[in-house]
DRENMARBA-639187 format. One record per atom (N, C-alpha, C, O): x, y, z. Coordinates in steps of 0.2 Angstrom, whole numbers, padded with zeros to 4 digits, always signed. Atoms other than C-alpha are relative to their C-alpha. Example, Ala and Ser with C-alpha at 12.3 -4.5 7.8 and 13.67 -1.06 7.14 Angstrom:
# residues 2
+0004-0006+0000+0062-0022+0039+0004+0006+0000+0009+0005+0003-0004-0006-0001+0068-0005+0036-0004+0005+0003-0001+0011+0004
END
This chain:
# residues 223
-0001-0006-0003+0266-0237-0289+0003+0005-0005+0009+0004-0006-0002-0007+0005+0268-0221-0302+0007+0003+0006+0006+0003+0012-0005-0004-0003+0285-0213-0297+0002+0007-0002+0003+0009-0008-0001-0010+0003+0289-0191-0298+0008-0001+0003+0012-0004+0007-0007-0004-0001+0305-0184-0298-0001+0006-0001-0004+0009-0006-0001-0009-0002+0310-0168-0291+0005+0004-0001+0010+0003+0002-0008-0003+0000+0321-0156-0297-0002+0006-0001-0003+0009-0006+0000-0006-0003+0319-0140-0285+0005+0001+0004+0007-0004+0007-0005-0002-0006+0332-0130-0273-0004+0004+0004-0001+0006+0009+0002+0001-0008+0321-0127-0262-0004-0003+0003-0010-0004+0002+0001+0006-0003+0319-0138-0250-0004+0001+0004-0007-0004+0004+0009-0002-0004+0304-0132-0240-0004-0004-0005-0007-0010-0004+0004+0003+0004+0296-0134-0256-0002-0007-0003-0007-0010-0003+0001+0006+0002+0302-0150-0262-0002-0004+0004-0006-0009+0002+0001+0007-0005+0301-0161-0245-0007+0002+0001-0010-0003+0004+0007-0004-0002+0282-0150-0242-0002-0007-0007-0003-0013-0007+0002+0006+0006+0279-0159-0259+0000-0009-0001-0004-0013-0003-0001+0007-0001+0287-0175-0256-0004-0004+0004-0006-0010+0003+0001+0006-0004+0279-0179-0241-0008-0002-0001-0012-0007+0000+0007+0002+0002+0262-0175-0249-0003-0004-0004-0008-0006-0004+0001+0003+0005+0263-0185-0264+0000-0008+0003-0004-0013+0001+0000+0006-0003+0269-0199-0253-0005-0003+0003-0006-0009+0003+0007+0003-0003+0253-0199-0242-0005-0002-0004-0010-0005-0002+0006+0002+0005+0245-0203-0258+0001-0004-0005-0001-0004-0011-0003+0007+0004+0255-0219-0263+0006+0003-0006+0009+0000-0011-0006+0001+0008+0268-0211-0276+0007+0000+0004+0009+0003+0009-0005+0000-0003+0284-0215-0274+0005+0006-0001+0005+0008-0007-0002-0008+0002+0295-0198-0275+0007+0001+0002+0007+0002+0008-0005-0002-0002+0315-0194-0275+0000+0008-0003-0001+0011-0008-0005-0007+0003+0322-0176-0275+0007+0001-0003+0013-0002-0001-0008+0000+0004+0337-0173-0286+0004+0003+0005+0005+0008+0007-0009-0005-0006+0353-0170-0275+0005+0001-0001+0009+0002+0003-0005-0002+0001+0365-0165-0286-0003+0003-0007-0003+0000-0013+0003-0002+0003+0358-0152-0295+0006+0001-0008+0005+0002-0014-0006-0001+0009+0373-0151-0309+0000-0007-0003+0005-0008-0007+0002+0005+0003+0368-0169-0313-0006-0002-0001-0006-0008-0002+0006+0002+0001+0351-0169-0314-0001-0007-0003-0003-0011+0000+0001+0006+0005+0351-0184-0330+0002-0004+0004-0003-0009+0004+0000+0007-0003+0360-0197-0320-0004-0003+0005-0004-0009+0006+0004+0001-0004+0349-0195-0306-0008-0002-0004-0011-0006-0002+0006+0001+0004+0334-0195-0318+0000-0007-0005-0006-0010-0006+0000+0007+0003+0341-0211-0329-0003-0005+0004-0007-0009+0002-0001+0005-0005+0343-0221-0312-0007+0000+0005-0008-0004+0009+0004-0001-0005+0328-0217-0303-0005-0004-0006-0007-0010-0005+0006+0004+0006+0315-0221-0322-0006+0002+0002-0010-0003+0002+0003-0002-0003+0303-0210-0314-0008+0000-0007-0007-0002-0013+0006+0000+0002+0284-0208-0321-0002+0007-0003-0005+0009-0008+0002-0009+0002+0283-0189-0322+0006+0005+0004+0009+0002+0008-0007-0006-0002+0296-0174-0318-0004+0004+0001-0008+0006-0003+0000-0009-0002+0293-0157-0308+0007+0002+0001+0012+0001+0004-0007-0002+0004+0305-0148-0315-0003+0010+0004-0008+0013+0002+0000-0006+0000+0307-0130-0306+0005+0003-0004+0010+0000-0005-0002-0002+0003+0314-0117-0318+0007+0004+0000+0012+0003-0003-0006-0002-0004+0326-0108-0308+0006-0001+0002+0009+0002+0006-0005+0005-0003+0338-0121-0306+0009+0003+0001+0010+0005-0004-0005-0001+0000+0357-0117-0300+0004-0003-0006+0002-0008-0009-0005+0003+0006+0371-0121-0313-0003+0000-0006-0001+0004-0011+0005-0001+0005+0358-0126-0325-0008-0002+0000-0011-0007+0001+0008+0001-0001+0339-0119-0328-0004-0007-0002-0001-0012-0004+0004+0006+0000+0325-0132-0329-0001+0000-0007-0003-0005-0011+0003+0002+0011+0322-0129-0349+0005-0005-0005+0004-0008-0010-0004+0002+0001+0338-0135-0349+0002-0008+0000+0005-0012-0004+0003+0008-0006+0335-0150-0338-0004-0004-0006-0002-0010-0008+0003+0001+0004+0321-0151-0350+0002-0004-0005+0002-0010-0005-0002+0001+0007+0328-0152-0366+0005-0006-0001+0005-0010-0006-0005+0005-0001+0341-0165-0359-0004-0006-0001-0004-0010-0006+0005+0004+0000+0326-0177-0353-0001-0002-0006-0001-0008-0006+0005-0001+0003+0317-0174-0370+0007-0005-0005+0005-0009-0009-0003+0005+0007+0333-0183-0380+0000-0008+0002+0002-0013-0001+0001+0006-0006+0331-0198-0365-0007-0004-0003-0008-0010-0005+0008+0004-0002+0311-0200-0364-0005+0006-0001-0004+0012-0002+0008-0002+0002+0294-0194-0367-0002+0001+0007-0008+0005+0008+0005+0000-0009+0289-0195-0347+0000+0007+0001+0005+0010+0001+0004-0007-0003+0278-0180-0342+0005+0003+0003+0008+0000+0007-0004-0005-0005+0289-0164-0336-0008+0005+0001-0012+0006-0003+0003-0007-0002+0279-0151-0326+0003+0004+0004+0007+0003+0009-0005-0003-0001+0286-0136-0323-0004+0006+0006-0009+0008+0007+0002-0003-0009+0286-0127-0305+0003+0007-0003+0009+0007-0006-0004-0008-0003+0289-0106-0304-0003+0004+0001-0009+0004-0001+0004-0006-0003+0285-0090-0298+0002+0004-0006+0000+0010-0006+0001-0005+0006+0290-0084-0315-0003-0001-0005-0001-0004-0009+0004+0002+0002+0274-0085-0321-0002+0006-0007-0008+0006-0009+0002-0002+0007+0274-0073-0337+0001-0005-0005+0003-0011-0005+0004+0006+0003+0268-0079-0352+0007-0002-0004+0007-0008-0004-0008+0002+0003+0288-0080-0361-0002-0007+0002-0004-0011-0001-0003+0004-0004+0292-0091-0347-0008-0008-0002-0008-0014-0002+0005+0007+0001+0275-0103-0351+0001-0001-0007+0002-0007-0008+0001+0000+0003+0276-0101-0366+0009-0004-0004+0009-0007-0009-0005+0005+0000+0296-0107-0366+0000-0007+0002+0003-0012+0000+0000+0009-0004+0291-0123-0354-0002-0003-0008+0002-0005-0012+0004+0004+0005+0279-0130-0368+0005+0001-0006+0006-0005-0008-0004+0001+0004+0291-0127-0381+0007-0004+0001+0011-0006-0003-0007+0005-0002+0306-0135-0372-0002-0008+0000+0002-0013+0002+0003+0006-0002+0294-0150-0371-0003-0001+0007-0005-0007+0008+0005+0002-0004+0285-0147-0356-0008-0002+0000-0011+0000-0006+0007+0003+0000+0267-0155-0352-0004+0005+0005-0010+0004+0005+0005-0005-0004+0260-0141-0341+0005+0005+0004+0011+0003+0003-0005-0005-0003+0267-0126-0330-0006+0003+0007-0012+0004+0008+0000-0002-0007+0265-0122-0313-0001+0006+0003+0004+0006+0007-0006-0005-0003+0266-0105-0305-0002-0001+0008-0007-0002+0010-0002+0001-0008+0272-0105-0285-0004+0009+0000-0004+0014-0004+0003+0003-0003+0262-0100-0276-0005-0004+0000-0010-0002-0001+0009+0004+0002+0251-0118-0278-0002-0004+0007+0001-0005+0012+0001+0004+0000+0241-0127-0272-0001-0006+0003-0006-0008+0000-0006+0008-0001+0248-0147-0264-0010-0003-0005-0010-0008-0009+0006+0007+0003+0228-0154-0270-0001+0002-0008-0004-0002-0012+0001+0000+0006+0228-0144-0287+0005-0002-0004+0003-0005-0010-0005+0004+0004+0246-0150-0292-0003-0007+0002-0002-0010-0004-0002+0006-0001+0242-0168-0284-0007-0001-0007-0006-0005-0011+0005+0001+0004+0225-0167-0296+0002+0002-0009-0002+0001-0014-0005-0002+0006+0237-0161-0312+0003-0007+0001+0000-0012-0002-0004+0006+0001+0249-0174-0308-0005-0008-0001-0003-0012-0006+0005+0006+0004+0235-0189-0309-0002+0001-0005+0001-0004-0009+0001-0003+0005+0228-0180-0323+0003-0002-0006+0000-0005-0011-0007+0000+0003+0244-0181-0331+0000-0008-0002-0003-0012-0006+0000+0008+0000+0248-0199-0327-0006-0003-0003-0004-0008-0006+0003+0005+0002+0232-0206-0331-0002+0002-0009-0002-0003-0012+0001-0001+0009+0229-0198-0351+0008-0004+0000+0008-0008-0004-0007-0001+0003+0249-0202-0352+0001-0008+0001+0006-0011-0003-0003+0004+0000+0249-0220-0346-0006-0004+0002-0005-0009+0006+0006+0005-0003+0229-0228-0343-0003+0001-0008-0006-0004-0009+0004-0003+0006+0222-0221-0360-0001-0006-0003-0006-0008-0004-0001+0006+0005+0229-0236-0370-0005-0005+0002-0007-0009-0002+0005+0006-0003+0218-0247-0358-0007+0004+0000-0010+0000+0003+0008+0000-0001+0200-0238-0359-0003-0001-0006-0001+0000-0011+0006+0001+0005+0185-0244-0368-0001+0005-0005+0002+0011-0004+0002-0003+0005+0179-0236-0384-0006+0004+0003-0008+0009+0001+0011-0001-0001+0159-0235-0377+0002-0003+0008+0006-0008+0010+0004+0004-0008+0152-0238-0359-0005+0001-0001-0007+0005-0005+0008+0002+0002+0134-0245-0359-0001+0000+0008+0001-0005+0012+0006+0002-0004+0123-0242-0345-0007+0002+0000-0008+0008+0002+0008-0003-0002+0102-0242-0343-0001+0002-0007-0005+0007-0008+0005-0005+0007+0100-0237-0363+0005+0006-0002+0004+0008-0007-0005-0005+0002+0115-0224-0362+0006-0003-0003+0009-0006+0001-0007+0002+0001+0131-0228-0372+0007+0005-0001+0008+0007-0006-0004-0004+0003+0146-0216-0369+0005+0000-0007+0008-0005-0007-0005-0001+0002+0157-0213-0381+0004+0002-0001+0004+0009-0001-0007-0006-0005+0175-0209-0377+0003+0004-0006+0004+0010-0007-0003-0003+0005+0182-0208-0393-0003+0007-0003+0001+0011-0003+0003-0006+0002+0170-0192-0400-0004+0005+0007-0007+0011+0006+0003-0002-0007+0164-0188-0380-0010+0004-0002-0014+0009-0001+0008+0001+0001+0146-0190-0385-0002-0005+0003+0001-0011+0003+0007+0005-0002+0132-0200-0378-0006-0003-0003-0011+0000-0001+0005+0005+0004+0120-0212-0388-0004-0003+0004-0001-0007+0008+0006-0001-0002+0103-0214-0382-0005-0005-0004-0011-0002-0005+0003+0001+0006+0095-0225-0393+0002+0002-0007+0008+0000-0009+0003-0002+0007+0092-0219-0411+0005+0007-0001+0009+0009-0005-0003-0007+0000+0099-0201-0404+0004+0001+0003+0003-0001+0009-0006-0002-0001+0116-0195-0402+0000+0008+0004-0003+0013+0001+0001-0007-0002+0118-0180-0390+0007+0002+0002+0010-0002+0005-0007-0001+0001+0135-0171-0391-0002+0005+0010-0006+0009+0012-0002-0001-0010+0141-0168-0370+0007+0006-0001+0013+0006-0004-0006-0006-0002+0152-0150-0366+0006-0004+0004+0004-0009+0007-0006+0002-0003+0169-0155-0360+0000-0002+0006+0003-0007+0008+0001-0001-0008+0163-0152-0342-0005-0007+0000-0002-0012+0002+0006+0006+0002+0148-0165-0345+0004-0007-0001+0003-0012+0003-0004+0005+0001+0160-0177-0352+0005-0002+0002+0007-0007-0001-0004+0002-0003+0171-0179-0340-0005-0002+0007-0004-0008+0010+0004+0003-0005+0157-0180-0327-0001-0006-0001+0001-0009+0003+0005+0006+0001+0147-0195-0334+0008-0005-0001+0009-0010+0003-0007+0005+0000+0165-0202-0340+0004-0004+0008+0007-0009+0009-0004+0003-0010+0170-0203-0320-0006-0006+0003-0004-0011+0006+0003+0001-0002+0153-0208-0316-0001-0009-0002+0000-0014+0001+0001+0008+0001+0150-0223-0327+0004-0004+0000+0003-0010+0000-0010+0004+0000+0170-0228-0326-0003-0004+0010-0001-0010+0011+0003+0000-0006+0162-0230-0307-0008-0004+0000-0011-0007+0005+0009+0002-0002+0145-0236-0308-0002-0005+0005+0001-0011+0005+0003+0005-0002+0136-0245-0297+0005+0004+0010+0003+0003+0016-0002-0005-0006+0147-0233-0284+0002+0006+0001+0006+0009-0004+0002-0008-0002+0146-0216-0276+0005+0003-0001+0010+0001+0003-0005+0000+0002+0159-0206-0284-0003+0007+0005-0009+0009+0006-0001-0006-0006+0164-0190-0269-0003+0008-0006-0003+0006-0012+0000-0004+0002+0160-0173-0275+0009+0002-0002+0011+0003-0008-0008+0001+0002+0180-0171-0274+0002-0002-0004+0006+0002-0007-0002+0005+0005+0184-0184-0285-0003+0006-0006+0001+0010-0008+0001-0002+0007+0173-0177-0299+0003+0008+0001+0002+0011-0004-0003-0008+0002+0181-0157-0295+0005-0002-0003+0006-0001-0009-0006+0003+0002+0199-0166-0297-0001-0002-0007+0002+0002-0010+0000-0001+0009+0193-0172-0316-0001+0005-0003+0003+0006-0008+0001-0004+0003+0186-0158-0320+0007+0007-0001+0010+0009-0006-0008-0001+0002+0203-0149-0316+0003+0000-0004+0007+0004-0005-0004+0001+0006+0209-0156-0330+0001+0005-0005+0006+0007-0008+0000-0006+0006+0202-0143-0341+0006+0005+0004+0004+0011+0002-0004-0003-0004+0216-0133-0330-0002+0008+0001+0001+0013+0000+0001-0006-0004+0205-0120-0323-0004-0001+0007-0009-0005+0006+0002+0002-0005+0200-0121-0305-0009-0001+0000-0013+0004-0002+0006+0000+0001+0181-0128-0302-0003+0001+0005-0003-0004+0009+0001+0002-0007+0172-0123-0287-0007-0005+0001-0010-0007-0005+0005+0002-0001+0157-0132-0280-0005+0001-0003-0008-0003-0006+0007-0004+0004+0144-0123-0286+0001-0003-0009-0003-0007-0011+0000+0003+0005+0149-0125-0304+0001-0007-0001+0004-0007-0007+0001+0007+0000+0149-0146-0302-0006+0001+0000-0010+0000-0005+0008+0002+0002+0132-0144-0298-0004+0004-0004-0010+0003-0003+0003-0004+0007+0128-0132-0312+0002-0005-0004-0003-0007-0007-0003+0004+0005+0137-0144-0323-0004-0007-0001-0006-0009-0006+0006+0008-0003+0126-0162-0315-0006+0003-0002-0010+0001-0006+0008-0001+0004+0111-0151-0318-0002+0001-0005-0008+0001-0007+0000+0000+0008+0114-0148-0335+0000-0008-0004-0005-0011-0007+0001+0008+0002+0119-0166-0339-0006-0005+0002-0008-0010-0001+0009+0004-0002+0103-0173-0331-0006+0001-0004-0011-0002-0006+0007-0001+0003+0093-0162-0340+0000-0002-0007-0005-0003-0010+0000+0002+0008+0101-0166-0357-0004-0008+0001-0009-0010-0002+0002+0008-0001+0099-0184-0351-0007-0005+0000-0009-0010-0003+0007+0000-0002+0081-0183-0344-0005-0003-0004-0009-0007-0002+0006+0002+0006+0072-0187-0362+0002-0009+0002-0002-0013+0003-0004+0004+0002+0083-0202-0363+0001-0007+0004+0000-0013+0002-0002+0004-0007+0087-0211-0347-0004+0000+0005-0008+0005+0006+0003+0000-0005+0078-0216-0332-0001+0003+0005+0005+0006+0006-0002-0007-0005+0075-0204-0318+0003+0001+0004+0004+0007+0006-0005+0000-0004+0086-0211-0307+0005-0001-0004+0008-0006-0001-0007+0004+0002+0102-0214-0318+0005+0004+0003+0009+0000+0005-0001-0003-0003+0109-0200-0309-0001+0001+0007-0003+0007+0007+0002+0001-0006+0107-0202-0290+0005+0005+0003+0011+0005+0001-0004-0004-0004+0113-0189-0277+0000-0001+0006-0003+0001+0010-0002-0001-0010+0119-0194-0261+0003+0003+0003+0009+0004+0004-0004-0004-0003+0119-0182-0250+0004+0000+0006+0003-0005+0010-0004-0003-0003+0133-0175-0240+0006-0006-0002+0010-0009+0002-0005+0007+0002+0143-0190-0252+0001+0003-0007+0007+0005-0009-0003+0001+0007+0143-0187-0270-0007-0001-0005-0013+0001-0004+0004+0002+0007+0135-0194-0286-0001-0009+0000+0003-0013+0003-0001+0008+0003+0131-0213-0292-0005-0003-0003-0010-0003+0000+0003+0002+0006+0124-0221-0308+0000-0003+0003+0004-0005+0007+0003+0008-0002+0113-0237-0302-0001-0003-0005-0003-0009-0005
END
């Protein structure tokens, strides 16, 4: 169980937060003594930090900067002061992404996996996935076909990469909008299946005609 720590004053936002992330297995403390953030953060050994900026006594950059002489674990930073200074200070204090309020609970919880999984699954994934004559490749995010090598847009390669990581079952539409998220700009519907249509069609020479299967009012899935 991945663990988040919180360190926001207000408590709407934090316990709204809290009780969503819980529904989704993480385990989650809020900081309660905002002028000691660090020992609260030593003692807990948390997985990732939401860090709001705004903090009483001392802001979150600060917070920050403290952590960063501690540990490497993911900070993501929560505010409604979403000029570019302020994003543009997160990432240099050592933050991993920036937030602005008002978010979201399934775009932050789709960040925060994102996060966790590059930051602590990476060192376990294959090199190459092989199925039906296709071999992805993670390392260059291309796809090898036989003889011929077809270079996949970012969007493309994060589809097939969920797809074949899954094979043999039906990944939700939801799921693959949540990867594509990654690219951290919002994906709706529509552009998924602009995206599936493109990669079928690069595919098309290559692959069988069903490598891509669509089950409707479910999803996708590589047989």
């Amino acid at each position: 169980m991945h663990k988040i720590f919180i360190a926001e004053d207000d408590a709407v936002i934090a316990n709204a937060v809290k009780n969503y992330l819980e529904g989704w297995g993480f385990e989650v403390r809020i900081a309660e003594d905002l002028r000691n953030v660090i020992a609260e953060f030593s003692e807990f050994a948390p997985h990732l930090v939401l860090m709001d900026i705004g903090l009483p006594f001392c802001n979150g950059f600060y917070w920050c900067a403290e952590i960063r002489k501690l540990s490497q674990v993911p900070v993501v930073f929560l505010s409604s002061a979403s000029d570019n200074m302020n994003i543009v200070m997160a990432m240099d204090m050592g933050g991993d992404d920036f937030i602005p309020k008002p978010f979201d609970l399934t775009v932050l919880l789709a960040k925060i996996k994102a996060i966790i999984r590059r930051t602590y699954d990476f060192g376990n994934a294959p090199e190459v996935i092989e199925h039906r004559g296709a071999v992805l490749n993670v390392s260059d995010a291309t796809v090898s076909c036989g003889e011929k090598k077809l270079e996949l847009t970012k969007n493309e390669y994060r589809i097939l990469l969920t797809l074949m990581e899954n094979k043999g079952r039906v990944v939700s539409r939801e799921t693959l909008m949540n990867r594509l998220w990654e690219t951290d700009c919002y994906v709706d519907e529509n552009t998924l299946t602009v995206n599936v249509s493109r990669l079928r069609k690069k595919l098309e020479k290559y692959v069988p005609e069903d490598f891509i299967v669509t089950k409707a009012g479910m999803g996708y899935i590589i047989g």
